[in-house]
C-alpha positions in Angstrom: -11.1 -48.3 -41.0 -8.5 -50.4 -39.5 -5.6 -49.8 -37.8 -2.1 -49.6 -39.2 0.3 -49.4 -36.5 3.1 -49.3 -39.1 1.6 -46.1 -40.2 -1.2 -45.1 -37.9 1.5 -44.6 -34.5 2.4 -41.1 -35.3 -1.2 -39.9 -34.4 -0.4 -41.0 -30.6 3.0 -39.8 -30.6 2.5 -36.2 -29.3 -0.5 -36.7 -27.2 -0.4 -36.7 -23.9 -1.9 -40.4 -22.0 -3.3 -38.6 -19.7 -5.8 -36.7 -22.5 -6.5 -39.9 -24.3 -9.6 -42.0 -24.5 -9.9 -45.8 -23.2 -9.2 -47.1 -27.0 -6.4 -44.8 -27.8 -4.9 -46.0 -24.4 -5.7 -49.7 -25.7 -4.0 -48.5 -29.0 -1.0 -46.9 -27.3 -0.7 -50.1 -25.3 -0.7 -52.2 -28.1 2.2 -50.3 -30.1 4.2 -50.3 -27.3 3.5 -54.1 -26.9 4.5 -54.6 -30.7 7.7 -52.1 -30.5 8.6 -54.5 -27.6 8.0 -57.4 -29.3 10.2 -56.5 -32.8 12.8 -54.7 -30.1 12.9 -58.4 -28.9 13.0 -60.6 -32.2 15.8 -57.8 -33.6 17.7 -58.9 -30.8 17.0 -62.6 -30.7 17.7 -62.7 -34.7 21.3 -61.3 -33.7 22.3 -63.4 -30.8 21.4 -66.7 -33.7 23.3 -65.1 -36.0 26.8 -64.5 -33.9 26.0 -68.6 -32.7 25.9 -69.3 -36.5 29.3 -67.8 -37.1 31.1 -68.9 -34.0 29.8 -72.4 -35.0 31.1 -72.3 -38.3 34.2 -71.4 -37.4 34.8 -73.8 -35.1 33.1 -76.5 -37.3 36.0 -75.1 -39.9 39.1 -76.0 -37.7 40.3 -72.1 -38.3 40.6 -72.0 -34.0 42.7 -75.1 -34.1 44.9 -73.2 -36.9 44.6 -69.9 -35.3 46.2 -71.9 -32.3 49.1 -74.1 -33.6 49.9 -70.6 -35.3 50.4 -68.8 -32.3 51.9 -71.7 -30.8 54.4 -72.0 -33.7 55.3 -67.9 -33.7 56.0 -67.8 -29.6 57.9 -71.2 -30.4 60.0 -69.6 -32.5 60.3 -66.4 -31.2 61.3 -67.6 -27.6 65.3 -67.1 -27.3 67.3 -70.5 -28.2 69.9 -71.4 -25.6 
């Protein structure tokens, strides 16, 4: 029988560590080691995604627009003497 922790967790979930024997601590341990771990990558695979779409934005040229746009409307909407 092997271990599933995809599956398998939910047996550890309500008991306490205090009642639990040396391989369900080693179990426990080792979900919470692999929770960390996905936690981590989740959050790794996010921060490479915004990069990705601040760099192809500014790879685009639409900041340059974006900014000779504004620069063009406060331009024009500044009174004329």
């Amino acid at each position: 029988m092997r271990f599933n922790p995809l599956t398998d967790h939910e047996r550890y979930l309500d008991k306490d560590p205090k009642d639990m024997s040396l391989t369900e601590l080693r179990m426990l341990l080792k979900i919470k080691r692999m929770d960390l771990q996905l936690g981590w990558n989740e959050f790794e695979g996010k921060i490479k995604f915004w990069q990705r779409v601040v760099r192809s934005v500014r790879e685009s040229g639409m900041v340059d627009q974006v900014k000779e746009g504004i620069q063009t409307y406060l331009q024009n909407k500044s009174p004329k003497e």
